[in-house]
Structure formats: C-alpha cells, structure tokens
N, C-alpha and C positions, 0 to 999 in steps of 0.2 A: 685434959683437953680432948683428949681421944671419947671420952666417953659422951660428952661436951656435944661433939659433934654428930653421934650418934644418934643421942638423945634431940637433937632438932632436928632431922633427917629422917629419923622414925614421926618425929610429931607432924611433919608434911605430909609421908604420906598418908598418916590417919588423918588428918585434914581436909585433903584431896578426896580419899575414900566417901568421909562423913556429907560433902560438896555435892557428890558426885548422887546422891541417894535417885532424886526427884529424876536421872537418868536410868534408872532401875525399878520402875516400879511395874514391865512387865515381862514376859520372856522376849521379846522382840530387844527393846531396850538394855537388858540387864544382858541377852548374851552378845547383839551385835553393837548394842550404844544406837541404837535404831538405823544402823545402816545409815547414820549421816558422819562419821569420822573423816576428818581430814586428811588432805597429806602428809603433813609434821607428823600428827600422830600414830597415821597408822605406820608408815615407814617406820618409826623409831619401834612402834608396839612389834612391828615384823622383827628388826634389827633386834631389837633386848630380847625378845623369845625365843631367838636364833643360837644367840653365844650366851652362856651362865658359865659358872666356876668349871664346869665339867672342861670347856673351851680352855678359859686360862689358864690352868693350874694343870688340871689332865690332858690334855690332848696337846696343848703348845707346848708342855715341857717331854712328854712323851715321844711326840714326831719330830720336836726339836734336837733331841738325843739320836733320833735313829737317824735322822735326815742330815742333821745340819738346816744352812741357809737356806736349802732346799724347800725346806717346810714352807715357808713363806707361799709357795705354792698352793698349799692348802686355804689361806685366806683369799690369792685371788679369784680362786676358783669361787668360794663361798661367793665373793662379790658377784663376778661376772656372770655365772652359772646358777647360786641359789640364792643372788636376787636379781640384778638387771633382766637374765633371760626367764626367771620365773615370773618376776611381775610379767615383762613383756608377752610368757605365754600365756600365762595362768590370771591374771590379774582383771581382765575387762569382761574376760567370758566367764569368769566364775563369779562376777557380779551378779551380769546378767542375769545368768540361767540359775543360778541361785537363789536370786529375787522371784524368779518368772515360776520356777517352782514351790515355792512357798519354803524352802529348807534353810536349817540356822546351823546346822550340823553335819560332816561329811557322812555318816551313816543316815543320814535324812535324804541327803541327795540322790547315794546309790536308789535308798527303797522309794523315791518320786519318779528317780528315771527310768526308772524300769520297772515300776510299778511292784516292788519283790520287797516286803514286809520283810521275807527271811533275810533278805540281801543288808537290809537293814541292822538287825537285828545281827546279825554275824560279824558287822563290820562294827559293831559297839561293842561286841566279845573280845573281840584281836582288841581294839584300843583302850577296853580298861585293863585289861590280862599286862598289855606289853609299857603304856603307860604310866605305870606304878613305879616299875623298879627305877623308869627311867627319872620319875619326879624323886623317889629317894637316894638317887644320883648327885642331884643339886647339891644334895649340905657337904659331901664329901670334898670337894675342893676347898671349903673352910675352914676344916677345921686345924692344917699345919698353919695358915695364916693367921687366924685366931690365938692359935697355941704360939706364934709368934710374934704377936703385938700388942695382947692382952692377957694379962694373970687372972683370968675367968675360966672356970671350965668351958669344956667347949659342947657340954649337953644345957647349959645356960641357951651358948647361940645357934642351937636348935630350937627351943621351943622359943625364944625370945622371935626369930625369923616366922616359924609355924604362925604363929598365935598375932603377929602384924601383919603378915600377907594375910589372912581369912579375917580379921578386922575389915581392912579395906577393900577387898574384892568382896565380900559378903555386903559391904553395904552400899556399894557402889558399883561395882558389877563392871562391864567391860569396858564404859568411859572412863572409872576410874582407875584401871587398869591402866589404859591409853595413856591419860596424863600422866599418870605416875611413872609408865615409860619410856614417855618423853625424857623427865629431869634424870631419871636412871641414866637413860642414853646418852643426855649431855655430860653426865658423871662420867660415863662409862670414854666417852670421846675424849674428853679433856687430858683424866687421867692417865689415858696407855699412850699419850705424846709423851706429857712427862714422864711417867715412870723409863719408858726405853730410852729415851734420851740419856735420862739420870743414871741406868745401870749400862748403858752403851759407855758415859763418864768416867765410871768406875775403872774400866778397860781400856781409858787414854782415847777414848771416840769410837767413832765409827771406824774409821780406817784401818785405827793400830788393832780396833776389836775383830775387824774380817781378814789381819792377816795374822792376828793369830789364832784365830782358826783354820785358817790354812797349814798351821805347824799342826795341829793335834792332826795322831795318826791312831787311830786303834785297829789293828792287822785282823782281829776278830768280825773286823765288820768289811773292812776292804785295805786295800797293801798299798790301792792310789794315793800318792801323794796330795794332800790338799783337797781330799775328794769331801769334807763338811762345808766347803768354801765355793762347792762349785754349783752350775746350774743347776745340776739335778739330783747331786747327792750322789749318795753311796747304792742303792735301791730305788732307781725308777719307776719299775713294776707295781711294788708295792704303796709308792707314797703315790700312783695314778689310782688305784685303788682310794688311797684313804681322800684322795681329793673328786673323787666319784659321788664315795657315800656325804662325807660334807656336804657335796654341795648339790649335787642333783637331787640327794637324798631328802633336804626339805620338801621339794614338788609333794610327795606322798605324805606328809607329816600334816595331822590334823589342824594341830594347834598352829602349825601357819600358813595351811590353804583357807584356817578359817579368817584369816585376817581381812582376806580377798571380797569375804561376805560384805565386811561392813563399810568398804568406799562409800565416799558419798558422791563422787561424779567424776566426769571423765578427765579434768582436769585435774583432780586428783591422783589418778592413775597414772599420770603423766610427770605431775610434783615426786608422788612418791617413790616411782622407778629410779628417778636419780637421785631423791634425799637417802633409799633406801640401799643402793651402790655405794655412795661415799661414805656411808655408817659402816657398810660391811668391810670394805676396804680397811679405813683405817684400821677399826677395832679388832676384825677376822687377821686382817693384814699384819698389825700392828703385834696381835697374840703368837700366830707362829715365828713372826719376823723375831722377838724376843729369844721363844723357845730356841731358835736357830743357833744361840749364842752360848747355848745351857754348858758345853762342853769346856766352856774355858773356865771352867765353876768346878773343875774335876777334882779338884784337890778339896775341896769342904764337901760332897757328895757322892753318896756311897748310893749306889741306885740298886745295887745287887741289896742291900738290907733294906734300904728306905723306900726303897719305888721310885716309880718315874714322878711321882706325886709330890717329892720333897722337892725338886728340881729347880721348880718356880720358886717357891719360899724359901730356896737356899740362895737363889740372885738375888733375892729382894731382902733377906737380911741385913746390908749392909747400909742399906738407904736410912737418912735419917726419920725420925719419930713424925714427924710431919706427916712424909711420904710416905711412909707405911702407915699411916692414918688413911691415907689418899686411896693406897693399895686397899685396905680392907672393905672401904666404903665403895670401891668400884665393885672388888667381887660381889659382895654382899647387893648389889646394884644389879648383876646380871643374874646373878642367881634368883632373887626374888621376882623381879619381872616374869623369869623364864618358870618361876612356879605356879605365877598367877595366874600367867598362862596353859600352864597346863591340867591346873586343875578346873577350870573353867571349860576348857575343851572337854573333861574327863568328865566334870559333874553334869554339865549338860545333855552328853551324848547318851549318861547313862539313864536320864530321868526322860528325853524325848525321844532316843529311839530305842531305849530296852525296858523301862519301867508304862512308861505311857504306851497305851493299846494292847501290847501284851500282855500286861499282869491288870492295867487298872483303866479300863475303857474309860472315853471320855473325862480324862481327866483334865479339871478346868485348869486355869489360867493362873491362880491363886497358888493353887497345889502343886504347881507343876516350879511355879517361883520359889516357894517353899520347899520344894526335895530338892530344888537344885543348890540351896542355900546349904540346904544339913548335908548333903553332898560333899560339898565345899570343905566342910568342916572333917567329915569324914577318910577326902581321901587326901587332906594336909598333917591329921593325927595318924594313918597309915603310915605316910612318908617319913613323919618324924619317928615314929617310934623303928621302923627301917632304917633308920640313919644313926640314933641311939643304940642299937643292937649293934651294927657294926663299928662303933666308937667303942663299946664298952666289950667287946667280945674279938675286935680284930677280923671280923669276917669280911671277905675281900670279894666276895660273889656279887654281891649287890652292887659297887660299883662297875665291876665288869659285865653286869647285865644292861647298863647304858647302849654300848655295841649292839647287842643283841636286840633292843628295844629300838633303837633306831633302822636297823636295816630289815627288821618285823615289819614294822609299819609302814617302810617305804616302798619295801617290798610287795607289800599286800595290795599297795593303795594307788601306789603313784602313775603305773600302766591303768590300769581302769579311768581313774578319774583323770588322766589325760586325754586317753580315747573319747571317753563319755562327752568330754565340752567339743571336743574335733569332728568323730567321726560317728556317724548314724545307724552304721553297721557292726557298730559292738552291742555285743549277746549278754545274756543273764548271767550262760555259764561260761563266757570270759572271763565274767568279775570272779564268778566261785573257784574258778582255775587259778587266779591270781590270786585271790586270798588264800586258798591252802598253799599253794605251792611256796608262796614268800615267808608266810607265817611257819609252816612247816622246814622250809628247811633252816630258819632259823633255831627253830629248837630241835632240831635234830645238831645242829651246830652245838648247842647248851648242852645235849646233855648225851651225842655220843662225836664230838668232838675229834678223835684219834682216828676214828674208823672213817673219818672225810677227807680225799685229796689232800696233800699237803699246804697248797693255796689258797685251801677254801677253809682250813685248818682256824686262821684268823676270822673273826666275827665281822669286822670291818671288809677285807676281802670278799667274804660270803655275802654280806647284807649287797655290795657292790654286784654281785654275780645275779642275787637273786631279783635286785631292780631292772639288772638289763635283761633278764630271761623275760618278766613279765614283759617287757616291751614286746616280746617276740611270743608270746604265750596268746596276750589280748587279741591281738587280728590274725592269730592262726586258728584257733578254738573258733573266732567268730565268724569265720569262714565255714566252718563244718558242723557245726553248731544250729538249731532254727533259730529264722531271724525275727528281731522284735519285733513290738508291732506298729506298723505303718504309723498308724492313725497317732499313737501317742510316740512315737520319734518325731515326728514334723509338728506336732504340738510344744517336743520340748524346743526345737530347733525353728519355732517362730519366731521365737523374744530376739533373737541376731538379725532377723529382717523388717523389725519395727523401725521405721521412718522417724527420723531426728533432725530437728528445724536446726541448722550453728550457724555463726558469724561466719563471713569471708575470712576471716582471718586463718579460722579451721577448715574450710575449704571452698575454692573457688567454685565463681558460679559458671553458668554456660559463656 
C-alpha cells in the first residue's frame, strides 16, 4: 500500500512537470512562470521552499530537545516574521523594481542596481559556494524515516527523489514547480494536524502530554522545575537566536526573495501575505510544537549515540502503517519542493549572472534555456552524490553545513537587498561590505570555530549576529563611502511613482 501511494504521487508530479512544458519555453517563463503566478501558488511555492526534512526531522526535534514547548517559538516567528512581515516588506517592492529592472535573479538585481557587473557576479559565487551543501542537506532528514517505514535502502530514495524532482522541474520549470507545491503543501497541511494530534494521543492528549513534561527535569540543562513546559524554556537567549535566523533569516535567502519576482498583481500580494502566514503557522508551528514534546520519548532515545536526528522518528514510530505512510509522503513533500526550489535559484543565477556576459557574450535565449536545464541536472547529481557519501561513510559535516549556508546567505544578502528596495543612498561598497563580512565570518565559524566567542561558537547564533551587523554595516559604509549615481537611483526608484488607475474599493476618491 505504501508503495502504492507513492507510486501515484510521484506519477502527479511528473504529470504536472510534462503539463507545465508550453510555460517554459523561455527564460522569462521557465524561471519566473512569466511573472503571472498567483496567490495560492506562490504562497504555498514560498511556504514548501521554506520548511523541507531539514525543518521536521532536524531542527524541530533538535530545539525541541533543547527548548522544550518553547520551541514552538521558533514557528511563530517563521510566520509572523519570515512570512507576514516579509511579504508585507519585501513582497510589492521587489515586484516592482524587479520587473522595472529587467532582473530574474537576486545577483541580477544587485548588478542592474547599481550598475556593478562584479556586484553581480560575486553574489552568484556566495550562492552556488553556500547553496550546495545546503541542497544536500534536504535527503538527510529522510533517511531514519525511510529506514523506518520501508525495507528499501535508503540510497534507492536518494536517487529515486534526485531523478523526479529534475524530471519535473527540467520540463516544466517554475510553473511547474508552483503547482506541484501547491499539492506538496496541502500534503504538507493536512498531515502535521494529524500526525500531532495522533502522537499528542499516544501521551493521553494534550493535557496529560504538557504536564508531563512539566515532570521531566534534566539538572544538566537547568534545576527549574517544569522549565520544558514553560514560556520560554530552559535558554531564552539562545532559542531568540535560533528564532532570528528562521525567521528573519529567509528576507536574504535567494530561493525565496525570488518568489517575490513572479506575482502576478497586487491582489495577489494581498491573498498571499495571508495564505502564506497560515501555511507558516500551522506547518512551522505545527513542527516545533511536536519537537516540544521530544523529551517524554526519553526512554526509546538515546541522542548522546543517535543524534537529535532520531528524535522525530523515534515519536513517529509508534504510529500506525497508514500514518507513517502519511509521515513519509509529507517529508518527502517538503523536502522535494524545497530542492526544486533551490536548484532553480542555483541553476539559474549560475547560467545568467556568472556564465552569461562573462565567459560567453551575448548569449541567446535558446542557450541560456539550455545551461540552465543541464544546470538543473548538474547541481541535483552534486547534491545526491553529497547525501550518498554521507549515508555510506557516516559523515556529519554536510548536514551541519545547512547552519552555516543559511546564515552565509542571509548574511551577505538580506541588508543590501533591503536597503537597495528602501533607500537611494546605499553604495556599491555597502553591498561588498555585507557580502564579505557575512560570507566570511561564516566560514571563519566552519572552519576556525573554537577561536570564536563562545556565543558566536553556534552557527545559528553567528548567522543571527552576522544578519544583524549588516543592518548596521549597509547605511554606515554608505554614509562614508561615494555616492551612487543620481541619474540611475531615480531611474531605479521611478517604477514606485508610476500612476495606477484602482476601483473605490482600493481606494477612495476625492
């Protein structure tokens, strides 16, 4: 039955992909869907490129363990913070100015806005460099869930995932994406109601389950009584950190400011700020709120040998064959969306702003479809063969460079390309401040680690530090710094003062 279910599931989305072709047939089309996607889809396309296995399996059972109920935290923030107030800030003015500049890609935008080729070109380095490890991150939370609902190896559902995401995205490109993470999302919604309800069950409810965690006492993390049960946990400090980088941390993340490209109108922007809150909510919500409960599982869970990684799969063991049906096909649901997505950001940035004009002037329209396809193919055979290495070899580095790849590129990105849609008076070498600075001290984090602050010792902590420096890096640099130039700041900062005929309804008349 299990495979049953899989086998039609996979045959939608090649279906959808094959559908979706005649939406793909140039770069405009194939990376934004032509800039007409709706609300449903793009909300849900934001939501599933948001949360993959990394989310449910890593991160919810992880800060669930450290935090307790607390964790929970970390999903509202994701809603509230990296989506309601990110559409709300990010969402109409990166239409806009997006459109008004001809750019399909956040390294496209930098080098339009400011006319910096290298600006360009630097900022498609950072995102294939930090983007890779983070795409062969995805299969890692699959494979205890795999290894416990199917007698398949689990280098089967590596390539089996590889080889149906670059099916569909390769032939259908980023409408087909959209749909496809539409039904992912409904997957992904439906599922983490049930499944928490059903392991909150196990535990005699909700009730009898939050008060006993209020007994679990481990002295090594804190002597308070009931402190997994309480608001804010054991470690405040630390889980405002990890709800920083979650959730502010998308603003900088290509793969979903690029989503912002492809609205198709203002009432879109308007649908999907709240379709795209109540996805985050439950599913963001719904993941930590689980992890929160990891500790009354202490008796089947050994985290000192298995990691915080077995944590999820050891709640969900008990559930019947159905529901861990349900289970695999949700993960397997966020995970794939959150690949298509990122290798579409990955292949695209690398074939329009680092292969095209620098290596191969004018290169057409055909060619340029064409490398972003073998692209595609390219950097999902990377990712798989990354995720088979550390399956067959135990290597633990790869997943933990997820951390490191997210608060890299939020780091590097999310001050500039804020600044840049707001204010007229950020500089070239703002942006080049904020890209070394974030970039760098994330890998000074990776690879001299001990020699850092004790604080900044965590990758999560660090990516969090290095997001909030740039805020204060961008209009300090651009202050002292020569300023751009006139003529082409009020060129970019036309397309906000173009005149838009609306109904009364959107706004009164005199």
């Amino acid at each position: 039955m299990k495979v049953v279910i899989l086998v039609l599931y996979f045959a939608v989305l090649i279906g959808i992909g094959l559908y979706c072709r005649k939406n793909a047939t140039d770069v405009n089309g194939f990376v934004l869907g032509g800039r007409s996607v709706g609300p449903w889809l793009t909300a849900f396309a934001y939501g599933t490129s948001y949360f993959s296995a990394v989310v449910f399996v890593g991160y919810a059972g992880q800060f669930g363990w450290k935090y307790g109920i607390a964790a929970t935290w970390a999903g509202i923030g994701n809603a509230l913070i990296g989506s309601l107030l990110a559409w709300a800030v990010l969402g109409r003015r990166t239409r806009i100015m997006t459109q008004h500049l001809n750019s399909a890609t956040m390294p496209q935008f930098f080098g339009q806005r400011f006319n910096s080729p290298a600006l360009k070109v630097a900022a498609s380095v950072i995102i294939f460099i930090f983007l890779i490890p983070y795409t062969a991150s995805l299969y890692n939370g699959l494979s205890r869930l795999f290894g416990m609902a199917f007698d398949i190896d689990y280098s089967v559902c590596i390539l089996l995932m590889a080889v149906l995401t670059a099916i569909y995205v390769i032939a259908g490109g980023y409408m087909a994406t959209a749909i496809n993470d539409f039904i992912q999302g409904i997957i992904m919604l439906v599922g983490l109601v049930i499944i928490v309800a059903a392991v909150l069950k196990t535990k005699g409810g909700f009730m009898a389950a939050l008060d006993g965690l209020g007994r679990v006492m481990d002295e090594s993390v804190s002597t308070t009584p009931g402190v997994f049960a309480s608001f804010f946990g054991p470690d405040p400090l630390n889980l405002f950190f990890v709800v920083l980088l979650t959730s502010l941390g998308t603003w900088g993340l290509p793969q979903m400011v690029q989503k912002f490209y492809a609205i198709k109108d203002e009432e879109a922007v308007k649908t999907g700020t709240i379709i795209s809150t109540v996805f985050a909510m439950v599913v963001a919500g719904g993941c930590y709120f689980l992890g929160g409960f990891g500790r009354l599982f202490s008796d089947q869970i050994d985290v000192a040998a298995n990691g915080f990684d077995s944590i999820i799969p050891t709640m969900l063991s008990g559930l019947s064959p159905a529901l861990i049906s349900l289970v695999v096909i949700l993960v397997l649901s966020a995970s794939m969306s959150t690949l298509s997505s990122l290798v579409i950001a990955s292949s695209s940035t690398l074939t329009i702003d680092f292969l095209k004009d620098t290596f191969v002037k004018d290169m057409k329209e055909k060619t340029q479809l064409l490398l972003i396809r073998i692209l595609i193919v390219v950097f999902i055979a990377i990712s798989a063969v990354l995720a088979l290495i550390q399956y067959k070899s135990s290597v633990t580095f790869i997943a933990q460079l997820m951390g490191i790849s997210w608060g890299a590129l939020a780091g590097a990105f999310l001050a500039p390309f804020l600044f840049s849609l707001y204010w007229k008076k950020t500089t070239v070498a703002a942006c080049w401040a904020s890209f070394i600075f974030g970039s760098g001290l994330m890998l000074f984090n990776m690879f001299a680690r001990s020699a850092m602050p004790a604080i900044m010792q965590s990758p999560i902590n660090c990516g969090s530090i290095a997001m909030l420096a740039g805020l204060v890096i961008v209009p300090v640099v651009s202050l002292f710094t020569p300023k751009p130039d006139a003529k082409r700041v009020e060129d970019a900062f036309a397309c906000y003062d173009k005149s838009t005929v609306v109904s009364q309804k959107t706004a009164l008349g005199k």
